[in-house]
mmCIF file of the C-alpha atoms, coordinates in Angstrom:
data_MODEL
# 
_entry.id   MODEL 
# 
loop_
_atom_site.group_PDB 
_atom_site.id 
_atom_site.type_symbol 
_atom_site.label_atom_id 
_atom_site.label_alt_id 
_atom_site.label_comp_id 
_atom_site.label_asym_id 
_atom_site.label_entity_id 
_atom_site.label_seq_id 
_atom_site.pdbx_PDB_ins_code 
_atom_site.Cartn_x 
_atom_site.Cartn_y 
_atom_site.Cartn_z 
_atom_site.occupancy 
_atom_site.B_iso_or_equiv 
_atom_site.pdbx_formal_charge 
_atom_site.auth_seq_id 
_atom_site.auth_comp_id 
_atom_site.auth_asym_id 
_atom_site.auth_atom_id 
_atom_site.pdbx_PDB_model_num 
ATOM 1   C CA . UNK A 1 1   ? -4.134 175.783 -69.918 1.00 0.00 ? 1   UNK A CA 1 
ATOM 2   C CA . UNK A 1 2   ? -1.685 176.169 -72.350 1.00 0.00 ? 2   UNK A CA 1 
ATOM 3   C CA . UNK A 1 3   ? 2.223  174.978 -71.510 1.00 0.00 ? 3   UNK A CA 1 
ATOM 4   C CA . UNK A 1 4   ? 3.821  178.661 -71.801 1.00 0.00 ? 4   UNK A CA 1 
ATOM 5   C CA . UNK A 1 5   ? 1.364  179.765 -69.533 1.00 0.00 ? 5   UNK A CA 1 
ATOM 6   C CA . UNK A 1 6   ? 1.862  177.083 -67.176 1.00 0.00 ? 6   UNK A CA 1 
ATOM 7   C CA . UNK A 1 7   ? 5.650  177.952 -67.459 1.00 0.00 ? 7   UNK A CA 1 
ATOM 8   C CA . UNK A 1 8   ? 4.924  181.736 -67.090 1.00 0.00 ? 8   UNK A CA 1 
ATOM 9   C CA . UNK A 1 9   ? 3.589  180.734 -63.572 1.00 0.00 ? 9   UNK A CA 1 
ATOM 10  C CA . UNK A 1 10  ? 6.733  179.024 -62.259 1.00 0.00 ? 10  UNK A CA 1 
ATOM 11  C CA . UNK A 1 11  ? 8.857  181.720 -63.953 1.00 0.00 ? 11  UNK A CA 1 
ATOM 12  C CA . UNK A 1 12  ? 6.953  184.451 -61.945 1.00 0.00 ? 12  UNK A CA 1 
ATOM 13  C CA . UNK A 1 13  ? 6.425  182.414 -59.072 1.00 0.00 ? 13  UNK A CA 1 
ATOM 14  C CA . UNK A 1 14  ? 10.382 182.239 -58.562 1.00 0.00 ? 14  UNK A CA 1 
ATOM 15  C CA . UNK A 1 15  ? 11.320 186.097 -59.812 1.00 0.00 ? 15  UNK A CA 1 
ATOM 16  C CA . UNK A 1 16  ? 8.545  187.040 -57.294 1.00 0.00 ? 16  UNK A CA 1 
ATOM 17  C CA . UNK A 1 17  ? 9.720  184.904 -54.326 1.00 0.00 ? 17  UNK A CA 1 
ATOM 18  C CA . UNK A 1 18  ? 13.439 185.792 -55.448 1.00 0.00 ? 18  UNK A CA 1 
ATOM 19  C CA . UNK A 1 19  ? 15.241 187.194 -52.354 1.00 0.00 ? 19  UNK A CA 1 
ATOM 20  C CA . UNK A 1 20  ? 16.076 190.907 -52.791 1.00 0.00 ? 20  UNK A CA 1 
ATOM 21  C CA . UNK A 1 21  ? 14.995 195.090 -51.718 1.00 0.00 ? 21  UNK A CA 1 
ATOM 22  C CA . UNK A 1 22  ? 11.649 193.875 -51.822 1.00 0.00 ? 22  UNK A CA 1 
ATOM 23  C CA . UNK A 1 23  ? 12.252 190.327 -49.532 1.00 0.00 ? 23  UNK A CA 1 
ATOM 24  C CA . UNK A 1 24  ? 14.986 192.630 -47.242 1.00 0.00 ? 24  UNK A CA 1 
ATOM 25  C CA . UNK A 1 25  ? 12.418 195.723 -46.468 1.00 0.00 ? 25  UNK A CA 1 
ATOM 26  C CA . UNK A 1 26  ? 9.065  193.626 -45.840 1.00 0.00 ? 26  UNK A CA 1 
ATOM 27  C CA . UNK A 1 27  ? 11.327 191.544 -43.588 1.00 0.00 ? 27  UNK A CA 1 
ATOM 28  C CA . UNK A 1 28  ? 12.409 194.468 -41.827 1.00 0.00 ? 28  UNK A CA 1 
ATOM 29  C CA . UNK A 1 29  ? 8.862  195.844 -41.575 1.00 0.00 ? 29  UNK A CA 1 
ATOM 30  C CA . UNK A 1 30  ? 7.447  193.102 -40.407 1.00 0.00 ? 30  UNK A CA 1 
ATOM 31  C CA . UNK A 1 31  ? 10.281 193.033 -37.292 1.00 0.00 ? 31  UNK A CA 1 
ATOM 32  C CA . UNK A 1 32  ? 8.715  196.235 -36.362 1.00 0.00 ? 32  UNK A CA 1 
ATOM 33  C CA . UNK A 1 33  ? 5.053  194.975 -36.003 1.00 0.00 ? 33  UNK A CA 1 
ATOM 34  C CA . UNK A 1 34  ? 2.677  192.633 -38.103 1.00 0.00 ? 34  UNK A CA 1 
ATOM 35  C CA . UNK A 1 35  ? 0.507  195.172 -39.601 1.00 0.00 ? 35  UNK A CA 1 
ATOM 36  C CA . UNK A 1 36  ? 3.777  197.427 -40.745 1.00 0.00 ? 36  UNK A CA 1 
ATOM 37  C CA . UNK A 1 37  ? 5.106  194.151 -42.458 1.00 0.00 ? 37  UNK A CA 1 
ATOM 38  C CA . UNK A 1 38  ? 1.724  193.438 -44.634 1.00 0.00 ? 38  UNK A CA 1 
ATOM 39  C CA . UNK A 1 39  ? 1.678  196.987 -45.247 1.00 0.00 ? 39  UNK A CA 1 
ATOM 40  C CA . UNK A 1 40  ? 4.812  197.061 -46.334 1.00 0.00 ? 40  UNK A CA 1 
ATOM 41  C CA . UNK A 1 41  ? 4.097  193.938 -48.525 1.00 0.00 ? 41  UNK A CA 1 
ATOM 42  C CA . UNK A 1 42  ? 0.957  195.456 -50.322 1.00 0.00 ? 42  UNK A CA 1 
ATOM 43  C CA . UNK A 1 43  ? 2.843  198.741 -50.787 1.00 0.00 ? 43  UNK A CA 1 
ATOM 44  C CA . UNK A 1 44  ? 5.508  196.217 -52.775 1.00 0.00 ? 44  UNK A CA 1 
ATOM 45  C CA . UNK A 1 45  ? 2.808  194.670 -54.729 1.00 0.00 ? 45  UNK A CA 1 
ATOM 46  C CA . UNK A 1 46  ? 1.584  198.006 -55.705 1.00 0.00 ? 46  UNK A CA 1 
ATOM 47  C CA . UNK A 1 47  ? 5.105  199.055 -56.968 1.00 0.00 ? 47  UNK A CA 1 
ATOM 48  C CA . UNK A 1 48  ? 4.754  195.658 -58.962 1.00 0.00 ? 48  UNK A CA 1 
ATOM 49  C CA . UNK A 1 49  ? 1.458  196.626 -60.207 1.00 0.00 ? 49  UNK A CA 1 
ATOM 50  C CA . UNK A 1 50  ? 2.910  199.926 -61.662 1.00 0.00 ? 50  UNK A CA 1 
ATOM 51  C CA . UNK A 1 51  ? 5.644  198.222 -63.252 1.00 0.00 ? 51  UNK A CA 1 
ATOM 52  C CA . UNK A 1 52  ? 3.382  195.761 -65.175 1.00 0.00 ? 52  UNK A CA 1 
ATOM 53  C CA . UNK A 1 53  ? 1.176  198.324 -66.011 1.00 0.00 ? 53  UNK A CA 1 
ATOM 54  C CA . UNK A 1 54  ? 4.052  200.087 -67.695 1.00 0.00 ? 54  UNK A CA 1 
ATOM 55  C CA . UNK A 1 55  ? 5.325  196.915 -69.610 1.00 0.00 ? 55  UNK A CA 1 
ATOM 56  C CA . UNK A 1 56  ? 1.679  196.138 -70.631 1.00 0.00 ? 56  UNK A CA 1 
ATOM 57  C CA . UNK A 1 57  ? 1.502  199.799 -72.232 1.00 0.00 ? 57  UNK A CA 1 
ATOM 58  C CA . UNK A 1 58  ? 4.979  199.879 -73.697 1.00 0.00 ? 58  UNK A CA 1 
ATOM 59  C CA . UNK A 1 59  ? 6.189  203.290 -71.806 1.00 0.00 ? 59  UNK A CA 1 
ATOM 60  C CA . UNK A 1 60  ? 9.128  200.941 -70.270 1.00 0.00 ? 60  UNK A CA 1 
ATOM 61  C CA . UNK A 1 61  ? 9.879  200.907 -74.277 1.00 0.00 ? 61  UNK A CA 1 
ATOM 62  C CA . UNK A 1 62  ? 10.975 204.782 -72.976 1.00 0.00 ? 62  UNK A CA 1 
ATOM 63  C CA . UNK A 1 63  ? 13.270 203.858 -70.239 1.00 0.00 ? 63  UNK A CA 1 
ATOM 64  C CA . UNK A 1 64  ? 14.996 201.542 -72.251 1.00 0.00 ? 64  UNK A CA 1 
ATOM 65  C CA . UNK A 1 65  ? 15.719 203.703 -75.419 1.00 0.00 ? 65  UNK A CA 1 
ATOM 66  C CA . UNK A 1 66  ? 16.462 206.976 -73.207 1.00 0.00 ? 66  UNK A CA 1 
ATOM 67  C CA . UNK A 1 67  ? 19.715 206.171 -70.987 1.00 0.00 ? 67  UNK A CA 1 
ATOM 68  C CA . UNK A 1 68  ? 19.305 209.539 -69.053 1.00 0.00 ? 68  UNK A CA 1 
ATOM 69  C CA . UNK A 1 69  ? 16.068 208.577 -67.744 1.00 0.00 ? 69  UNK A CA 1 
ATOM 70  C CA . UNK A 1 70  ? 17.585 204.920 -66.406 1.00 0.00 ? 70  UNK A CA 1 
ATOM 71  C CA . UNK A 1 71  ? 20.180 206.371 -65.046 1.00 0.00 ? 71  UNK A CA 1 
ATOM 72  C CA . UNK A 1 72  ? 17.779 208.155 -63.509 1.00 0.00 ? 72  UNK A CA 1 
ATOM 73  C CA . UNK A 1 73  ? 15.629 205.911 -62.144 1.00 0.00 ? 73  UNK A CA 1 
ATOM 74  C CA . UNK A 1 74  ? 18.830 203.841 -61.502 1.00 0.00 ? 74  UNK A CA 1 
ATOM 75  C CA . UNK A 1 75  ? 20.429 206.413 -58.721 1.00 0.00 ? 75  UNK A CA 1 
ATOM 76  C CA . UNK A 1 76  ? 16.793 207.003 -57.276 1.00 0.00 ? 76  UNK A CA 1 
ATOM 77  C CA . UNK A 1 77  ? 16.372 203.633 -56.458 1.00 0.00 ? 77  UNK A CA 1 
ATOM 78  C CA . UNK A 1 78  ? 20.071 203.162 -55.194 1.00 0.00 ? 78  UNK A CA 1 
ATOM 79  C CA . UNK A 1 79  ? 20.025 206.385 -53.118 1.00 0.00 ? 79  UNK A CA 1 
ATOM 80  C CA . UNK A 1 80  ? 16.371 205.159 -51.549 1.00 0.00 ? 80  UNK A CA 1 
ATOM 81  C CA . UNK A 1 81  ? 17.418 201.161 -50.877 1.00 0.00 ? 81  UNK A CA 1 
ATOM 82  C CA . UNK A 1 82  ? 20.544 202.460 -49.220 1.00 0.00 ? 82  UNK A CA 1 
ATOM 83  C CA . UNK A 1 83  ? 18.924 205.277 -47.401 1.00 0.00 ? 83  UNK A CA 1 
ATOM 84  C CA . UNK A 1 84  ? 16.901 202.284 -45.904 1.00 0.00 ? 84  UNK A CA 1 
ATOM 85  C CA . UNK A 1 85  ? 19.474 199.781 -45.552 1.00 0.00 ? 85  UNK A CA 1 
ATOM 86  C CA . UNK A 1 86  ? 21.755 202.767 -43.686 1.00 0.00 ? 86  UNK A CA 1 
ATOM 87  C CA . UNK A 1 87  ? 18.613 203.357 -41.207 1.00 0.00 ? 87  UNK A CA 1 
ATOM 88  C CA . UNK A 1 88  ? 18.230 199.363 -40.414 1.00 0.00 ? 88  UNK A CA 1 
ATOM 89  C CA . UNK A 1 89  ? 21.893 198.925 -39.521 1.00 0.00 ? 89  UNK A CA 1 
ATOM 90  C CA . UNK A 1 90  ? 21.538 202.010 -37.396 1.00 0.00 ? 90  UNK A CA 1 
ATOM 91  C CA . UNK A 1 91  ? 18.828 200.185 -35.677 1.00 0.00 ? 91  UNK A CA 1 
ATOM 92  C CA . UNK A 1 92  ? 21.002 197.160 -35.479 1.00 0.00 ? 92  UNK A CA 1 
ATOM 93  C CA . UNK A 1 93  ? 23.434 198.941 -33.172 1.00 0.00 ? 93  UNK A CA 1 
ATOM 94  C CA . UNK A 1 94  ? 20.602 200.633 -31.070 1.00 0.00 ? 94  UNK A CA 1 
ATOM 95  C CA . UNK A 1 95  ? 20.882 199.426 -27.919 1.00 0.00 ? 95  UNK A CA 1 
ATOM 96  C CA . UNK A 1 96  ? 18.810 196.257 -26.913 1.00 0.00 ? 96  UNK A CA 1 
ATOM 97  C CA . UNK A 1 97  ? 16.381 198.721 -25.478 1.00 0.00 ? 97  UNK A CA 1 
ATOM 98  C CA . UNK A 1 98  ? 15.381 200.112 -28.463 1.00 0.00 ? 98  UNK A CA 1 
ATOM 99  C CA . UNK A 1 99  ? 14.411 197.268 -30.233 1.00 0.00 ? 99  UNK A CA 1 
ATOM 100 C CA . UNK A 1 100 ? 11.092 197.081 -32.402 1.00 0.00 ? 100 UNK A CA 1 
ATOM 101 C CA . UNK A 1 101 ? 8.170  195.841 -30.724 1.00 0.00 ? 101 UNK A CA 1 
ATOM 102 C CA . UNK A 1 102 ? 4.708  195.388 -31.850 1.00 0.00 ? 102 UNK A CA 1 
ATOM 103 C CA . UNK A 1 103 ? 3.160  197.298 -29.038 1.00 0.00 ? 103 UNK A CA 1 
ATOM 104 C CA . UNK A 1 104 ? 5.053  200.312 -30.686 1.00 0.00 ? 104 UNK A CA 1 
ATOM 105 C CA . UNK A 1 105 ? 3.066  200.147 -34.396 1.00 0.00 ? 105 UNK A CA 1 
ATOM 106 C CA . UNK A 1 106 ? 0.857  203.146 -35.188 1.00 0.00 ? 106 UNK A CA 1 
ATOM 107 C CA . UNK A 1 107 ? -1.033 204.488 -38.051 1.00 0.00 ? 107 UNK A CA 1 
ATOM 108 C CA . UNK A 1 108 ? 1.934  206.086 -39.245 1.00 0.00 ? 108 UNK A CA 1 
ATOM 109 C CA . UNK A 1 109 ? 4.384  203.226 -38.986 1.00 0.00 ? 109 UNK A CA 1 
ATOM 110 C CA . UNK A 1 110 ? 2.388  201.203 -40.716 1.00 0.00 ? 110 UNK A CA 1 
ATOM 111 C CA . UNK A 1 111 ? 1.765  204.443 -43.412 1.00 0.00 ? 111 UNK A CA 1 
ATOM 112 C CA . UNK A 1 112 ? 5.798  204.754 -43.319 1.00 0.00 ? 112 UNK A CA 1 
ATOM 113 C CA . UNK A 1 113 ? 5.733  201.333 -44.394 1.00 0.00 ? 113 UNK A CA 1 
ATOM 114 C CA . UNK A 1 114 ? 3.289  201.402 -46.731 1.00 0.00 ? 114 UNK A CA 1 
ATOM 115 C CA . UNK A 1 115 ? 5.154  203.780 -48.712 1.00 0.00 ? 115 UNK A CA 1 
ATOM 116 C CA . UNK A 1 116 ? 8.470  202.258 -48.119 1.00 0.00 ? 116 UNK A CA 1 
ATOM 117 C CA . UNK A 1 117 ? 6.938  199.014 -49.481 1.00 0.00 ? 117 UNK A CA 1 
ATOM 118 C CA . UNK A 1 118 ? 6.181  200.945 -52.345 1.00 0.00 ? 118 UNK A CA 1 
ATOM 119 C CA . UNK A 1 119 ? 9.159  203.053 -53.195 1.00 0.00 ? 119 UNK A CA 1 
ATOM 120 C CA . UNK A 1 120 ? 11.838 200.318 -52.884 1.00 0.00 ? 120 UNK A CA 1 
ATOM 121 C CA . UNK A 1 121 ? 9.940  198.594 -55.991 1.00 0.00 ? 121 UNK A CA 1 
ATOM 122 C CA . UNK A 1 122 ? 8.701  201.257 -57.701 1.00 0.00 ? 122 UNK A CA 1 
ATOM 123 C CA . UNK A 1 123 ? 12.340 202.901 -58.189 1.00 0.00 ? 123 UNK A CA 1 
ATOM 124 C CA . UNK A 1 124 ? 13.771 199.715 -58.738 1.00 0.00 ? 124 UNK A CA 1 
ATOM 125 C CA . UNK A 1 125 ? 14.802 200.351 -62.603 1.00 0.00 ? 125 UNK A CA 1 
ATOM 126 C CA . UNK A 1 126 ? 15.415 196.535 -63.121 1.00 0.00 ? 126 UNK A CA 1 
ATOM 127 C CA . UNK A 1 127 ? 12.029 195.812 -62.918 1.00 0.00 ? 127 UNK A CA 1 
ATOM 128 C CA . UNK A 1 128 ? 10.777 197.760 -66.203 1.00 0.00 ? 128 UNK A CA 1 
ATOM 129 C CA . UNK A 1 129 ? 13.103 196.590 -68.135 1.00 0.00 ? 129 UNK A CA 1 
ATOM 130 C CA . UNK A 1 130 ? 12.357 192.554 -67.091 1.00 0.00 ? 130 UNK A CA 1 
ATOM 131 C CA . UNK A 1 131 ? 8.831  192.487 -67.695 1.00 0.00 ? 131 UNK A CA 1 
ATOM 132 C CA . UNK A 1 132 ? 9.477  194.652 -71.203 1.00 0.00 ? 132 UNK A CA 1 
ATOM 133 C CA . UNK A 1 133 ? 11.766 191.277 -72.107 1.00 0.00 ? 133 UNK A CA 1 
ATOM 134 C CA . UNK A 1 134 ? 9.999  188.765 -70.303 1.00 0.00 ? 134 UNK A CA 1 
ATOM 135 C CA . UNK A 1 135 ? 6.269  188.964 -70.732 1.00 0.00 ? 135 UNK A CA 1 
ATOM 136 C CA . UNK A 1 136 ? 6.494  189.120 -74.911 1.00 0.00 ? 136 UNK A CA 1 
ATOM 137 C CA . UNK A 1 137 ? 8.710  186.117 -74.327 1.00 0.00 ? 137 UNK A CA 1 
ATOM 138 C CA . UNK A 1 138 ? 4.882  183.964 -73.547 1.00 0.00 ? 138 UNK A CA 1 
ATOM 139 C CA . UNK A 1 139 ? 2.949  185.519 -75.886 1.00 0.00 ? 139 UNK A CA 1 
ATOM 140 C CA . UNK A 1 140 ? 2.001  182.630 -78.451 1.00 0.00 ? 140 UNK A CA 1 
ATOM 141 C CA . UNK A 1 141 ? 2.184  183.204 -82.243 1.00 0.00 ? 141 UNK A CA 1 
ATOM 142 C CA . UNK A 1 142 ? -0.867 184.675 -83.285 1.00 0.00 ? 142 UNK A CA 1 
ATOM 143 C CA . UNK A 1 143 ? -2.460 185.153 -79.979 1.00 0.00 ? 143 UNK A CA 1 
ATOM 144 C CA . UNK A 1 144 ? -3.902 188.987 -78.782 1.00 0.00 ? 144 UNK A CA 1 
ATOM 145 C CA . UNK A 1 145 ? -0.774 190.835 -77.209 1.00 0.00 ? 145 UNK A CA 1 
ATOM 146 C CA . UNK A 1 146 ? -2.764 192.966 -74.904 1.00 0.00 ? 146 UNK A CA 1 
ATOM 147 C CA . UNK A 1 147 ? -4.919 190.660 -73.518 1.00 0.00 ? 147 UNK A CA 1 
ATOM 148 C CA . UNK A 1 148 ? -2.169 188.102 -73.196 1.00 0.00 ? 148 UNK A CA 1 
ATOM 149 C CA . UNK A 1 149 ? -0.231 190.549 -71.467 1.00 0.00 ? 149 UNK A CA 1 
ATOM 150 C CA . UNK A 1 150 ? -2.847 191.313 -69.256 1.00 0.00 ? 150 UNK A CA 1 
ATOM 151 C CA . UNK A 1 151 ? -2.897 188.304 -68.408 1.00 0.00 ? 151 UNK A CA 1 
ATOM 152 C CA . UNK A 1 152 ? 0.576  187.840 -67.268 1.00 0.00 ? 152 UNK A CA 1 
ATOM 153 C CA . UNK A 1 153 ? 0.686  191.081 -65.861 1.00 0.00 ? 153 UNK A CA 1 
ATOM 154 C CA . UNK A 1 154 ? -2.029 189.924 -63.327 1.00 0.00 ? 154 UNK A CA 1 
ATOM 155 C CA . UNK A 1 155 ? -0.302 186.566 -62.515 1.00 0.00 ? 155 UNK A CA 1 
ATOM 156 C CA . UNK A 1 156 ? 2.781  188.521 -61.017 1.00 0.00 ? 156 UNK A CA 1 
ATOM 157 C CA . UNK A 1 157 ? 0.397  190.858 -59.324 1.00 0.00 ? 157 UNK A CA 1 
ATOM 158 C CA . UNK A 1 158 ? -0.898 187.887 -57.725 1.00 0.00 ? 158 UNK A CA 1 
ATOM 159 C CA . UNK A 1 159 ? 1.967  186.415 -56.729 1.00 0.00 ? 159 UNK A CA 1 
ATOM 160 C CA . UNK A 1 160 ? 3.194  189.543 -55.267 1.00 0.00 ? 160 UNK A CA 1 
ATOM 161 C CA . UNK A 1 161 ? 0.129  189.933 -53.071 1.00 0.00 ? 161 UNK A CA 1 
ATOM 162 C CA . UNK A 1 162 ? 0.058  186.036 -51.683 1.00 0.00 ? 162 UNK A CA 1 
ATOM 163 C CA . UNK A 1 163 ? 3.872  185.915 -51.207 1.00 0.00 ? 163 UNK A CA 1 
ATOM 164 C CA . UNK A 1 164 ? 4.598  189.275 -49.561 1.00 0.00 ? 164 UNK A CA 1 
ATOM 165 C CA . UNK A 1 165 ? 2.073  189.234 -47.291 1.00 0.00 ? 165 UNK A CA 1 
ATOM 166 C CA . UNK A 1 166 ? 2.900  185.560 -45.999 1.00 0.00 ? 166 UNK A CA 1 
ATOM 167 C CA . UNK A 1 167 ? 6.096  186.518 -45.124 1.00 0.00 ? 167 UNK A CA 1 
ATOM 168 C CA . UNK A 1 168 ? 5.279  189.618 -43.304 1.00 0.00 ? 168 UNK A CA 1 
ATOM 169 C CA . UNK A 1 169 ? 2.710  187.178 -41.448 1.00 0.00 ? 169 UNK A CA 1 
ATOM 170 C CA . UNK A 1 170 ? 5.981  184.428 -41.474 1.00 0.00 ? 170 UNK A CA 1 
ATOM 171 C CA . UNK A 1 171 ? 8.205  186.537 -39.840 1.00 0.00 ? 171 UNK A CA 1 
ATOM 172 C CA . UNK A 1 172 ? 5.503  188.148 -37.508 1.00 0.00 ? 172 UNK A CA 1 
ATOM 173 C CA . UNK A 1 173 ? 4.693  184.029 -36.008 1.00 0.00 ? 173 UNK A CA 1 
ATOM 174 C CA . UNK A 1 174 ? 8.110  183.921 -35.277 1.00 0.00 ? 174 UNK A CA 1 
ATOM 175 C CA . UNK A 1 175 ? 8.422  187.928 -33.563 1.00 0.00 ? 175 UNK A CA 1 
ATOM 176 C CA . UNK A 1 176 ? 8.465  186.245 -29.892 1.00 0.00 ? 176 UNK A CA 1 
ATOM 177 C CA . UNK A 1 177 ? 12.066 184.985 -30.715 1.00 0.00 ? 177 UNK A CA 1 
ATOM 178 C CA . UNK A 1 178 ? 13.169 187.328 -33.548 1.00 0.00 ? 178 UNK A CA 1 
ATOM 179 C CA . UNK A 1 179 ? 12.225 190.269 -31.285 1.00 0.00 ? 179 UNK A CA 1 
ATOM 180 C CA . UNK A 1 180 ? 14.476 189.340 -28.610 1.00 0.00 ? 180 UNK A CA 1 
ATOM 181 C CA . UNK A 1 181 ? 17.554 191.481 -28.546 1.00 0.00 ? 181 UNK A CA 1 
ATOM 182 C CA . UNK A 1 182 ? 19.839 189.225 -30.079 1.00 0.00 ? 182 UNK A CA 1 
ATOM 183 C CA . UNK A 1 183 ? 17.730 188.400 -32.735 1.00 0.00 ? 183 UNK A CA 1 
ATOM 184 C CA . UNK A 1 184 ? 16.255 191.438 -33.686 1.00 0.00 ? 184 UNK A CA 1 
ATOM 185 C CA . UNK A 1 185 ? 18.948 193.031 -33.658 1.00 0.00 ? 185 UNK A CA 1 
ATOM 186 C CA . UNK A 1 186 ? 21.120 190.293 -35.799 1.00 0.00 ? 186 UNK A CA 1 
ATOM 187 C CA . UNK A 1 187 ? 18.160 190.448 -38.138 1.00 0.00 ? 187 UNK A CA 1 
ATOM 188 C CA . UNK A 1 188 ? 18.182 194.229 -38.787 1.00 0.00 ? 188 UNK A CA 1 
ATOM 189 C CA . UNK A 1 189 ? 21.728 193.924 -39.172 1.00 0.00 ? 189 UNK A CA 1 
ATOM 190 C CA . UNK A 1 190 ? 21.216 191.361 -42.219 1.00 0.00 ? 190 UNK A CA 1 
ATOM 191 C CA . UNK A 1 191 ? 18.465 193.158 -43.949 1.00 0.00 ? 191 UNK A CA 1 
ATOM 192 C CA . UNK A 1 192 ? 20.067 196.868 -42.975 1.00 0.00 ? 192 UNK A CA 1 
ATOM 193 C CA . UNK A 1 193 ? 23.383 194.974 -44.928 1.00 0.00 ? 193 UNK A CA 1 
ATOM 194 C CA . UNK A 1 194 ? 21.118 193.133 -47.528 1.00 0.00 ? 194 UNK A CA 1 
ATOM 195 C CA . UNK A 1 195 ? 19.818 196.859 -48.652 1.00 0.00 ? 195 UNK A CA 1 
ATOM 196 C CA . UNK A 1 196 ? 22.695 198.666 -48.447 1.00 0.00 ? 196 UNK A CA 1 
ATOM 197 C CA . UNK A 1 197 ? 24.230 196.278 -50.550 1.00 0.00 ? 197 UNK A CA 1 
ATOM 198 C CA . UNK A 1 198 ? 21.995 196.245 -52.923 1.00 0.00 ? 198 UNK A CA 1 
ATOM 199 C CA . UNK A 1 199 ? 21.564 200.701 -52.755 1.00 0.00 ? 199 UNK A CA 1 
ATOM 200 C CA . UNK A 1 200 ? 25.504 200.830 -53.554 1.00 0.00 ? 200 UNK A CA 1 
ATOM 201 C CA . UNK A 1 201 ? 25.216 198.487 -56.870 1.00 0.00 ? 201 UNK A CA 1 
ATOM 202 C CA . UNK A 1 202 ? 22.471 200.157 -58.503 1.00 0.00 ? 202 UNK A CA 1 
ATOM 203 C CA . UNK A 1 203 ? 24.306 203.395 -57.341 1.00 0.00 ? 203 UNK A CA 1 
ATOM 204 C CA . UNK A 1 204 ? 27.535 202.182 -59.557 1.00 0.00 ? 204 UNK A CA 1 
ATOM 205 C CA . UNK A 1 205 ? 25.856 199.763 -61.982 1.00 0.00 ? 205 UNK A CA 1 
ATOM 206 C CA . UNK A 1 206 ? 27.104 201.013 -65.280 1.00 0.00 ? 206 UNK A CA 1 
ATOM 207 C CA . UNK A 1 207 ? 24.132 202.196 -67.625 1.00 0.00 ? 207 UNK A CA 1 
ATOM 208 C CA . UNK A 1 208 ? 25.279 199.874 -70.643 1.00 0.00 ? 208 UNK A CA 1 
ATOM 209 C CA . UNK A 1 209 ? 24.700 196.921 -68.141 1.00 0.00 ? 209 UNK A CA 1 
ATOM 210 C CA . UNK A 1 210 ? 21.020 196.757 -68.259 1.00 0.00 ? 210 UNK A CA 1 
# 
């Protein structure tokens, strides 16, 4: 194995782990019930799997050179994360009551959070433009770009669908105490906060920034 590959792995081992929309909304999820939170987490890793896609077939190229179609993307994203992080703090100040419990997960929570999973990377318009400037970054001199890419491309995948997943799982082994009232509703409080945060500064991030 060949030492930028080797450093690829801890690179994308950290961005994927990185605490963010993605961390804050499986999190969340997986409050609700365990099978919403690994939905939720495969639902990210699909998002991820579009992005790389994109990257590996140079359309993110587009997003970059056209400003419109950021900004775009940009106010998409921002509008959804907050429009999720705006729900979660209204469930924070539910009363105890109406906690999340796992005895309350259906087929269509768990679709909800599929798709939420999904979304909240998919519209993120960061993550285009970071594996566009990242991934050439470990292609060696003289080796096959695509394949090489490919490669790369996969590793994150990966990463996305053994990290996500465990921490749905992570959070559901600890749902006897984080579901109490306190907890849960402390937690949903953090994460609603955590989103909304993040909603509101790709909302007003300026265009030139990225």
């Amino acid at each position: 194995m060949d030492g930028q590959l080797i450093a690829f792995i801890g690179v994308a081992a950290g961005m994927v782990a990185m605490p963010g929309a993605d961390f804050a909304v499986v999190v969340r999820s997986a409050l609700a019930a365990r099978r919403a939170g690994v939905a939720c987490a495969l639902g990210v890793a699909g998002g991820l799997l579009v992005h790389t896609a994109l990257a590996v077939a140079g359309l993110a190229a587009v997003l970059l050179a056209v400003p419109v179609l950021y900004r775009v993307l940009q106010i998409a994203g921002g509008a959804y994360v907050l429009y999720l992080g705006v729900q979660a703090l209204r469930g924070a100040l539910r009363p105890a009551a109406a906690a999340p419990t796992a005895d309350s997960a259906g087929e269509a929570r768990v679709g909800r959070a599929l798709r939420q999973g999904f979304l909240t990377n998919v519209l993120n318009p960061k993550a285009p433009v970071l594996f566009l400037s990242l991934l050439p970054q470990f292609v060696p001199d003289g080796a096959a770009v695509l394949p090489r890419t490919l490669l790369l491309a996969s590793i994150v995948v990966v990463f996305a669908l053994l990290w996500f997943p465990l921490l749905a799982l992570l959070v559901d082994r600890l749902g006897t105490w984080l579901r109490r009232p306190r907890p849960a509703r402390t937690l949903q409080g953090v994460t609603g906060g955590a989103l909304a945060g993040l909603g509101l500064t790709l909302l007003t991030a300026p265009v030139a920034g990225h």
